[in-house]
N, CA, C and O atoms as a GROMACS GRO file, in nm:
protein
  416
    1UNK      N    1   1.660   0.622  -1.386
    1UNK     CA    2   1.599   0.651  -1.257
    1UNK      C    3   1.598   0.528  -1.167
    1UNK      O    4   1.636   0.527  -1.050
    2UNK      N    5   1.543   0.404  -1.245
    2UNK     CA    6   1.513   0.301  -1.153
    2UNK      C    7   1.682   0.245  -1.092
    2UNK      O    8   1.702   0.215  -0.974
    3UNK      N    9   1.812   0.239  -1.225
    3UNK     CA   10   1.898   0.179  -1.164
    3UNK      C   11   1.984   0.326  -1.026
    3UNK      O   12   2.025   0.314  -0.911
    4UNK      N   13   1.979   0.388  -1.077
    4UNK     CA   14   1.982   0.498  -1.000
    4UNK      C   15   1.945   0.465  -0.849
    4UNK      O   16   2.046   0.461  -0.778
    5UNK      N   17   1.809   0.436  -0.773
    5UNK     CA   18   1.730   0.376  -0.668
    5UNK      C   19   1.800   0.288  -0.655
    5UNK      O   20   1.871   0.298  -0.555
    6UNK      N   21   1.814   0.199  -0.714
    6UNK     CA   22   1.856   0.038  -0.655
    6UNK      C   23   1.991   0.077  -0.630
    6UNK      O   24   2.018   0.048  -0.513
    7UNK      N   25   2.077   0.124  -0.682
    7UNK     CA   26   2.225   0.192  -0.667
    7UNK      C   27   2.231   0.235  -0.507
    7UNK      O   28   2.304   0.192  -0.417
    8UNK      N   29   2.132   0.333  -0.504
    8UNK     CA   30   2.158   0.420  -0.390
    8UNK      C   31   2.141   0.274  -0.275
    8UNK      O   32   2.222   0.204  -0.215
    9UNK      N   33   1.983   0.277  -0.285
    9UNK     CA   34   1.984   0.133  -0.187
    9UNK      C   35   2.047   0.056  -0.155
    9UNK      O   36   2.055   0.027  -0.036
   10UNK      N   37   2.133  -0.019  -0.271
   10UNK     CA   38   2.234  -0.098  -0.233
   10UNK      C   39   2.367   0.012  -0.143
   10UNK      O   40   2.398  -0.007  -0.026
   11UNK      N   41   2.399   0.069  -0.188
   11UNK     CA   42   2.507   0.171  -0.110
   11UNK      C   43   2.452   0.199   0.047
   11UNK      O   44   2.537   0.195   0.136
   12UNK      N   45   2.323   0.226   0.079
   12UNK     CA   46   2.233   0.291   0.197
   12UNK      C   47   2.283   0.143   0.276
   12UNK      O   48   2.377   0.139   0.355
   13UNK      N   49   2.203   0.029   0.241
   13UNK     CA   50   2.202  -0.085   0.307
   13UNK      C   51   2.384  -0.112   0.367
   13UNK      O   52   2.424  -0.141   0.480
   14UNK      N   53   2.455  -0.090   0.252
   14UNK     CA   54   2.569  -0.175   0.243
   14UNK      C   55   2.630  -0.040   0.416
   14UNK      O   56   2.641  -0.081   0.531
   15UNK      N   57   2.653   0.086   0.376
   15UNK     CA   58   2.733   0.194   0.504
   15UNK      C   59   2.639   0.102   0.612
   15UNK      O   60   2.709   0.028   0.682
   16UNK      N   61   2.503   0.094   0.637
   16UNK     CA   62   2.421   0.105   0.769
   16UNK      C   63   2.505  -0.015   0.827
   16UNK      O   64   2.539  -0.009   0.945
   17UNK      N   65   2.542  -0.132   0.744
   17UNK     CA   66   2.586  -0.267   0.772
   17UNK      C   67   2.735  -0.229   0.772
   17UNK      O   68   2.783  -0.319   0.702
   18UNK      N   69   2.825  -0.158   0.805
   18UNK     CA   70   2.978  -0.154   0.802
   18UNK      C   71   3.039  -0.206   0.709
   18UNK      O   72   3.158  -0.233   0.724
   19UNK      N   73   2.976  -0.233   0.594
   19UNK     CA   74   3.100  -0.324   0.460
   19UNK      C   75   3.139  -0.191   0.402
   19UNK      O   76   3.092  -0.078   0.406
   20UNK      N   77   3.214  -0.232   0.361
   20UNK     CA   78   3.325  -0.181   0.211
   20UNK      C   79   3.278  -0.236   0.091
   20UNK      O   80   3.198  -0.325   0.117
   21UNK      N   81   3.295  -0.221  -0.031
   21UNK     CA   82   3.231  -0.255  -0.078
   21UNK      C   83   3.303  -0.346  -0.152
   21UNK      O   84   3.254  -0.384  -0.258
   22UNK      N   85   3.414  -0.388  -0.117
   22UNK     CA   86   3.491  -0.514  -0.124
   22UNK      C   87   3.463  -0.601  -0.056
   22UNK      O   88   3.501  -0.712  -0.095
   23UNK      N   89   3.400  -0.594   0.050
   23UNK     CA   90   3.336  -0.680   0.168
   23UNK      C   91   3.225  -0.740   0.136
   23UNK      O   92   3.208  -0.859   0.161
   24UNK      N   93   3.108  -0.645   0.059
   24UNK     CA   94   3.002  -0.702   0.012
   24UNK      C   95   3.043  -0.770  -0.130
   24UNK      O   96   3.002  -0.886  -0.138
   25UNK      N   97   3.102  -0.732  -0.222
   25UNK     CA   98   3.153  -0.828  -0.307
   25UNK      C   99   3.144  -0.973  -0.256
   25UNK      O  100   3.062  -1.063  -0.280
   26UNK      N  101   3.251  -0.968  -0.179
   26UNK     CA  102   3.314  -1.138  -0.144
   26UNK      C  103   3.181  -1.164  -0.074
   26UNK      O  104   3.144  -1.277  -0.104
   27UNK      N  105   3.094  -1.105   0.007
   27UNK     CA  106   2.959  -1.204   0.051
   27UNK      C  107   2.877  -1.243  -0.071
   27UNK      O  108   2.797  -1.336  -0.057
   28UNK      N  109   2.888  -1.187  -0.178
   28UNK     CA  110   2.760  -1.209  -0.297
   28UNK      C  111   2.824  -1.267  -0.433
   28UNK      O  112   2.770  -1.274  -0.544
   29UNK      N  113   2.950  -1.305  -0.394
   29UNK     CA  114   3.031  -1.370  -0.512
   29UNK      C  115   3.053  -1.288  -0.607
   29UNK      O  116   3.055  -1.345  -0.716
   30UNK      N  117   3.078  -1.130  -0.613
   30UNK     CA  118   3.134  -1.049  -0.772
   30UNK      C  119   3.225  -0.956  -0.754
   30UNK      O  120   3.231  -0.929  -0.634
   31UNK      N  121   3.291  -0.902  -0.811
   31UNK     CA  122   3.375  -0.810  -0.801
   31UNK      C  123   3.324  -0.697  -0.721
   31UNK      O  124   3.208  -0.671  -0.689
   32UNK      N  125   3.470  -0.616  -0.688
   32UNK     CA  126   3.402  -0.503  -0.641
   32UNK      C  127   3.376  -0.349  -0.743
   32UNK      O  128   3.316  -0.244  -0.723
   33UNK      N  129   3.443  -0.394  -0.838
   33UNK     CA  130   3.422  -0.304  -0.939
   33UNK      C  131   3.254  -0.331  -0.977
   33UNK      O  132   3.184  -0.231  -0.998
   34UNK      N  133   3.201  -0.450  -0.983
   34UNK     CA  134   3.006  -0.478  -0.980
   34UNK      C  135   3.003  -0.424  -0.917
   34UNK      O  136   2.994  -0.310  -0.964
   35UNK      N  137   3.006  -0.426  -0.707
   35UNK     CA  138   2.930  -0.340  -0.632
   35UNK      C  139   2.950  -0.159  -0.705
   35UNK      O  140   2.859  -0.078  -0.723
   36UNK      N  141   3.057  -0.145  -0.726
   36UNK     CA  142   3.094  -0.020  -0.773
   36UNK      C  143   2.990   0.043  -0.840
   36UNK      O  144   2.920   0.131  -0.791
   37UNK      N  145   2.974  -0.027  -1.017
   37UNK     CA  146   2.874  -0.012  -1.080
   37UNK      C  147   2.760  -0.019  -1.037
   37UNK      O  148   2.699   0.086  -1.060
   38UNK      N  149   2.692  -0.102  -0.977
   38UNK     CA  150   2.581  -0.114  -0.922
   38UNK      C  151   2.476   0.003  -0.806
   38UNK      O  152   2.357   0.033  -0.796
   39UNK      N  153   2.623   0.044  -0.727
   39UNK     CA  154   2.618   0.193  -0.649
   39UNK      C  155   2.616   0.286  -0.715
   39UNK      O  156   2.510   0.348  -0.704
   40UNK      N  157   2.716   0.345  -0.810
   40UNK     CA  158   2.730   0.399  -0.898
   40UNK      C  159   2.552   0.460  -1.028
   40UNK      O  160   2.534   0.564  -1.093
   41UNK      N  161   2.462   0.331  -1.010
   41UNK     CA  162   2.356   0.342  -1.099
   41UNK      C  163   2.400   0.335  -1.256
   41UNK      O  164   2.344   0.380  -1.356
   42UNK      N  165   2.568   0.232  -1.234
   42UNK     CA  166   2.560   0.227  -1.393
   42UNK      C  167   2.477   0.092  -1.474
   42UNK      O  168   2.450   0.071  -1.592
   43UNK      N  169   2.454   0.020  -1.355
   43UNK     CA  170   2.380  -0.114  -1.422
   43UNK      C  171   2.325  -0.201  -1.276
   43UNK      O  172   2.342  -0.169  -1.159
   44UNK      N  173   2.270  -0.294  -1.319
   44UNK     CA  174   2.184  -0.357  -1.208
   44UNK      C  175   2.242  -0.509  -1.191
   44UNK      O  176   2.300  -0.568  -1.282
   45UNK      N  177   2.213  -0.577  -1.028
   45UNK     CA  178   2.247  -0.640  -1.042
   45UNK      C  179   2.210  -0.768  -1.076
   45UNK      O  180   2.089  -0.775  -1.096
   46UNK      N  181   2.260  -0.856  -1.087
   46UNK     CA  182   2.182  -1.027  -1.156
   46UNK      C  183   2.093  -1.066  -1.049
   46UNK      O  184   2.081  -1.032  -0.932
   47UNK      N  185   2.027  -1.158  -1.134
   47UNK     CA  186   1.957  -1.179  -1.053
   47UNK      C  187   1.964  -1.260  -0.919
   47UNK      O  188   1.890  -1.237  -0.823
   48UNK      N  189   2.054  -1.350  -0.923
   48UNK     CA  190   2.152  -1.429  -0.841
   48UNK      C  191   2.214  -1.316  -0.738
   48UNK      O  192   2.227  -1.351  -0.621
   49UNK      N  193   2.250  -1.190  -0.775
   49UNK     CA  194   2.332  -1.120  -0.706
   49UNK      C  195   2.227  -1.039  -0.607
   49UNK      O  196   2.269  -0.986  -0.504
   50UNK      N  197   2.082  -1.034  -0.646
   50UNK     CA  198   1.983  -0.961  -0.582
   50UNK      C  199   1.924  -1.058  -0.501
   50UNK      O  200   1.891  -1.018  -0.390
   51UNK      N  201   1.900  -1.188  -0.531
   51UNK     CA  202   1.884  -1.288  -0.418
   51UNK      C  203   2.018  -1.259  -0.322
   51UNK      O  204   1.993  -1.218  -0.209
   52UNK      N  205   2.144  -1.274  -0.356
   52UNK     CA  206   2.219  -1.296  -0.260
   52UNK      C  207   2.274  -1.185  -0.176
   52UNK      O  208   2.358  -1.214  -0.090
   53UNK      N  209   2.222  -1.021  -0.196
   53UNK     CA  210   2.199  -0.923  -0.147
   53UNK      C  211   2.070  -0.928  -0.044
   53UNK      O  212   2.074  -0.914   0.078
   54UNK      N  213   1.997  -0.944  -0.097
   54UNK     CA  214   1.885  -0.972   0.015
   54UNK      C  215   1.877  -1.063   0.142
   54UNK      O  216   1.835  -1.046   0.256
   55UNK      N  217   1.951  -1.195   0.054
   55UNK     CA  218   1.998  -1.296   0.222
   55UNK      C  219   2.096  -1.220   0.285
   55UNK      O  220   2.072  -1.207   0.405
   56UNK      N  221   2.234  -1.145   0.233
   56UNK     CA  222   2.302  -1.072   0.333
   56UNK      C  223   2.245  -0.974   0.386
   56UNK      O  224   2.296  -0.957   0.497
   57UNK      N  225   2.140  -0.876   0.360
   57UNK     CA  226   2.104  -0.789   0.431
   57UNK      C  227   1.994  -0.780   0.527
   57UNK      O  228   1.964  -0.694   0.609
   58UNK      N  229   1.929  -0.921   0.488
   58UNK     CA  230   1.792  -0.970   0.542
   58UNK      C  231   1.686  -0.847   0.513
   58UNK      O  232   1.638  -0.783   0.607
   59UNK      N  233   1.653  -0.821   0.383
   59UNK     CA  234   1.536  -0.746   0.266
   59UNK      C  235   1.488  -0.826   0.208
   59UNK      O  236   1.539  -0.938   0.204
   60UNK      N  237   1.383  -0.798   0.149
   60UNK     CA  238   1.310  -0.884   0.001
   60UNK      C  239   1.371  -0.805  -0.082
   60UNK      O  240   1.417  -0.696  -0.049
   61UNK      N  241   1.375  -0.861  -0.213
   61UNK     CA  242   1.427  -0.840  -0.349
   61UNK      C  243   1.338  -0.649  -0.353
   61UNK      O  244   1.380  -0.543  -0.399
   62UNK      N  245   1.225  -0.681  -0.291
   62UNK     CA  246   1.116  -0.552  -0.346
   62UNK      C  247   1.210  -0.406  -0.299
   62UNK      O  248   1.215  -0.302  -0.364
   63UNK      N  249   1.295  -0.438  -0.141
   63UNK     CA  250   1.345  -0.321  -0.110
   63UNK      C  251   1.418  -0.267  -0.179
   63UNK      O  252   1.429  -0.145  -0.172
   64UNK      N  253   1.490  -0.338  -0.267
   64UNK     CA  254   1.572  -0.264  -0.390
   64UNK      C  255   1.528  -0.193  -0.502
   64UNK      O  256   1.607  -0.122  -0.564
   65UNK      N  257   1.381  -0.210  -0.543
   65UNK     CA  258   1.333  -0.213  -0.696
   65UNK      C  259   1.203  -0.122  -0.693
   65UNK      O  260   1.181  -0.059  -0.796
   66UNK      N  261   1.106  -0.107  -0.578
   66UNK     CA  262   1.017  -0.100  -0.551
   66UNK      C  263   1.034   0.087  -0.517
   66UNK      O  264   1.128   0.116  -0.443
   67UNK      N  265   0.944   0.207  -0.572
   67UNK     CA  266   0.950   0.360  -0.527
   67UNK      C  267   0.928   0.329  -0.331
   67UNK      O  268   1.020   0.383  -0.269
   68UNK      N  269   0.845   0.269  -0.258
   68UNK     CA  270   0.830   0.218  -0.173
   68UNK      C  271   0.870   0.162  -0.106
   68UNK      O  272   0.781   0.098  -0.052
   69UNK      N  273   1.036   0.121  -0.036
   69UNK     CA  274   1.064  -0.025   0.028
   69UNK      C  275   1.008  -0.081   0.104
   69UNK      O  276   0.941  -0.015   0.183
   70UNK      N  277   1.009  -0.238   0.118
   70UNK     CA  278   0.933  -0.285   0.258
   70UNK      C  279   1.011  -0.349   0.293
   70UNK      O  280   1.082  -0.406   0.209
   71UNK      N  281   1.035  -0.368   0.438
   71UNK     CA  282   1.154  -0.418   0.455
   71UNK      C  283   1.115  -0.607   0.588
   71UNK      O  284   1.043  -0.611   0.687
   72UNK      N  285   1.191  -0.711   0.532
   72UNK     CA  286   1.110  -0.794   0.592
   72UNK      C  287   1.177  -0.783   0.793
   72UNK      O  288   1.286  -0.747   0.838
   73UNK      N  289   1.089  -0.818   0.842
   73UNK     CA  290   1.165  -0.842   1.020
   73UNK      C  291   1.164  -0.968   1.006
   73UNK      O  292   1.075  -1.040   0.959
   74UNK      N  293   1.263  -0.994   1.048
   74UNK     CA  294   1.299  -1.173   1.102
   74UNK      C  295   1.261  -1.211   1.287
   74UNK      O  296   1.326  -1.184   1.388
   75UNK      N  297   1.155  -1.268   1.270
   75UNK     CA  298   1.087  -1.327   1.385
   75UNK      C  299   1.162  -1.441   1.433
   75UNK      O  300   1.144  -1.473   1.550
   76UNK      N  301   1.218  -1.487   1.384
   76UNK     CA  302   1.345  -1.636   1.439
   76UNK      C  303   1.361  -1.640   1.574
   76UNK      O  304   1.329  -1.741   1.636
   77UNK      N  305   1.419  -1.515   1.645
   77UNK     CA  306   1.434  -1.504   1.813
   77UNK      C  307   1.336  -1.505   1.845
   77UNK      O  308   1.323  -1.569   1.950
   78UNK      N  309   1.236  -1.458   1.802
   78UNK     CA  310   1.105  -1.440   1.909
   78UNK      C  311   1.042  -1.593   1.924
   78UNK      O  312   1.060  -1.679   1.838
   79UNK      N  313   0.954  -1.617   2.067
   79UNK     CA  314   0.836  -1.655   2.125
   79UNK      C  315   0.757  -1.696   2.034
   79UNK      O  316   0.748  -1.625   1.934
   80UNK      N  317   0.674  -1.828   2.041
   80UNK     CA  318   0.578  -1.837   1.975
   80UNK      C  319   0.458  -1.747   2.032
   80UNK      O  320   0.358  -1.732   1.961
   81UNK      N  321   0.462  -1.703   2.127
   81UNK     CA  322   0.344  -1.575   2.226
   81UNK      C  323   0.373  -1.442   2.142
   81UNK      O  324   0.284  -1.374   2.090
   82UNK      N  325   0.516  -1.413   2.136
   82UNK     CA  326   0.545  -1.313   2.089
   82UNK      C  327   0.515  -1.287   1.947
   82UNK      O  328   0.472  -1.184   1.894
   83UNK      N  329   0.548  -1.405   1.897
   83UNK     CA  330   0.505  -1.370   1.714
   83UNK      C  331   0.356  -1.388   1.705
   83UNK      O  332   0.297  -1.350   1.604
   84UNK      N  333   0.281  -1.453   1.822
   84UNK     CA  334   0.148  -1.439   1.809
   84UNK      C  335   0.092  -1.299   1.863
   84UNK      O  336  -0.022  -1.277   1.824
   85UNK      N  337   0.160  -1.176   1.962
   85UNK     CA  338   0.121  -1.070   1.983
   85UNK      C  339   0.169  -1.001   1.908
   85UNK      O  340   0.128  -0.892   1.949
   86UNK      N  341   0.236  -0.977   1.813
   86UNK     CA  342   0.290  -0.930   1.720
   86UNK      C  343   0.149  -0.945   1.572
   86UNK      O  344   0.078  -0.865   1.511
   87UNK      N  345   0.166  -1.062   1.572
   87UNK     CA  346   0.080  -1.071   1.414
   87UNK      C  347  -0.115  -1.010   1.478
   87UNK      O  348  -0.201  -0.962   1.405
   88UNK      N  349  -0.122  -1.029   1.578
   88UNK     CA  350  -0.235  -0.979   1.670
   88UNK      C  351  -0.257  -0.829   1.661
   88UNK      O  352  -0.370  -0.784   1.645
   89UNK      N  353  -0.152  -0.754   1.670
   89UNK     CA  354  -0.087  -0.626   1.698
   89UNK      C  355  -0.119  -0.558   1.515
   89UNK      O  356  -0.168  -0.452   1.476
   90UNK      N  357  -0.081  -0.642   1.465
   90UNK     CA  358  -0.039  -0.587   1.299
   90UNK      C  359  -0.201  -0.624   1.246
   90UNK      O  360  -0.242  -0.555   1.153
   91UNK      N  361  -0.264  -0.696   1.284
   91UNK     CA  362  -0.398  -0.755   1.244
   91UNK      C  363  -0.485  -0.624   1.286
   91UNK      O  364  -0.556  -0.573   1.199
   92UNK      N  365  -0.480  -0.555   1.447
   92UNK     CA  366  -0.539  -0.462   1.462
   92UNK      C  367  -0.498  -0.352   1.401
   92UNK      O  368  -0.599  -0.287   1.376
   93UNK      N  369  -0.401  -0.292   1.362
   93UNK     CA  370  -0.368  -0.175   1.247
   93UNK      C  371  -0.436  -0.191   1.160
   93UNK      O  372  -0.507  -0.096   1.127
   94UNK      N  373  -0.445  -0.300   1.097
   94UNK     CA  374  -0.453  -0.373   0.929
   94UNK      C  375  -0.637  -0.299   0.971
   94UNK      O  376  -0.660  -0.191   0.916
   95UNK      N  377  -0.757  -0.361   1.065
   95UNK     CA  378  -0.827  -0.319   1.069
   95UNK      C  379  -0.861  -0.158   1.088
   95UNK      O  380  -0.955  -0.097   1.036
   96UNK      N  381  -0.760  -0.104   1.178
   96UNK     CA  382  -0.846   0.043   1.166
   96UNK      C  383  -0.800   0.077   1.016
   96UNK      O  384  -0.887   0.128   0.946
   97UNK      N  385  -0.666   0.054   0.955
   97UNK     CA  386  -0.700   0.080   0.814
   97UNK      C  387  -0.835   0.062   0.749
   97UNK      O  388  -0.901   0.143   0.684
   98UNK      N  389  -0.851  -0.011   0.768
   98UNK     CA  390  -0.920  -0.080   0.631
   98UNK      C  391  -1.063   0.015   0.665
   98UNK      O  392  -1.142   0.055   0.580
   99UNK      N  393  -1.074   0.042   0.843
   99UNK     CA  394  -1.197   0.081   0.893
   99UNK      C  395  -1.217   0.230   0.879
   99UNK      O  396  -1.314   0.295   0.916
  100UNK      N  397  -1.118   0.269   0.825
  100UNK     CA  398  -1.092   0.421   0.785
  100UNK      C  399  -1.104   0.526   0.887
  100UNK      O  400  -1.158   0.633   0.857
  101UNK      N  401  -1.051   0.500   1.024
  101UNK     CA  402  -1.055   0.516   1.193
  101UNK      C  403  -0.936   0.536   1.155
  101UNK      O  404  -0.869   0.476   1.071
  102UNK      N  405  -0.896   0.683   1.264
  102UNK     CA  406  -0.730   0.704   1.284
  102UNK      C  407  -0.736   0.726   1.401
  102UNK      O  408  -0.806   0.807   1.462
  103UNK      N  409  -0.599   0.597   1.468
  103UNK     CA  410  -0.548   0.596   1.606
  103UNK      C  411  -0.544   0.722   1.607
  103UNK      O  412  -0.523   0.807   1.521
  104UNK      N  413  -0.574   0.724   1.756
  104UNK     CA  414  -0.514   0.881   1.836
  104UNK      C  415  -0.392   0.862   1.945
  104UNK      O  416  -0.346   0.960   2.003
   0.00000   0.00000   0.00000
């Protein structure tokens, strides 16, 4: 089941991003017969290969492994205003969670 998930994921990530899966090979250093397997859900990949999946796709390791993905945003372009209305923004969600209040 679990390599199954990470299979699909890796395949989901890899179409949304235009590779082949000879393409993602040569970015993560392995064959493409690995990506194969790995899509496939016949085996998982190293651990080296799941770090270096995640820097090409810009994910945490968790989006692969996890029933749940989370997926990280890269703030790099933005504003220091902006990543401060942003984390401001996510701080007030975080509270009506917690406050058990649902936006309308």
């Amino acid at each position: 089941m679990l390599q199954r998930r990470v299979g699909m994921r890796i395949r989901e990530v890899r179409e949304q991003s235009g590779m082949t899966q000879a393409e993602l090979a040569e970015r993560v250093h392995v064959s493409r017969s690995s990506v194969e397997s790995w899509e496939s859900g016949q085996s998982y990949p190293s651990i080296d290969s799941c770090v270096a999946l995640s820097e090409t796709f810009h994910l945490s390791t968790d989006y692969f492994f996890l029933p749940i993905p989370r997926k990280n945003v890269i703030l790099d372009d933005l504003s220091e205003r902006e990543k401060q209305m942003l984390l401001e923004m996510l701080a007030f969600f975080d509270e009506e969670k917690k406050g058990g209040r649902r936006l309308k």
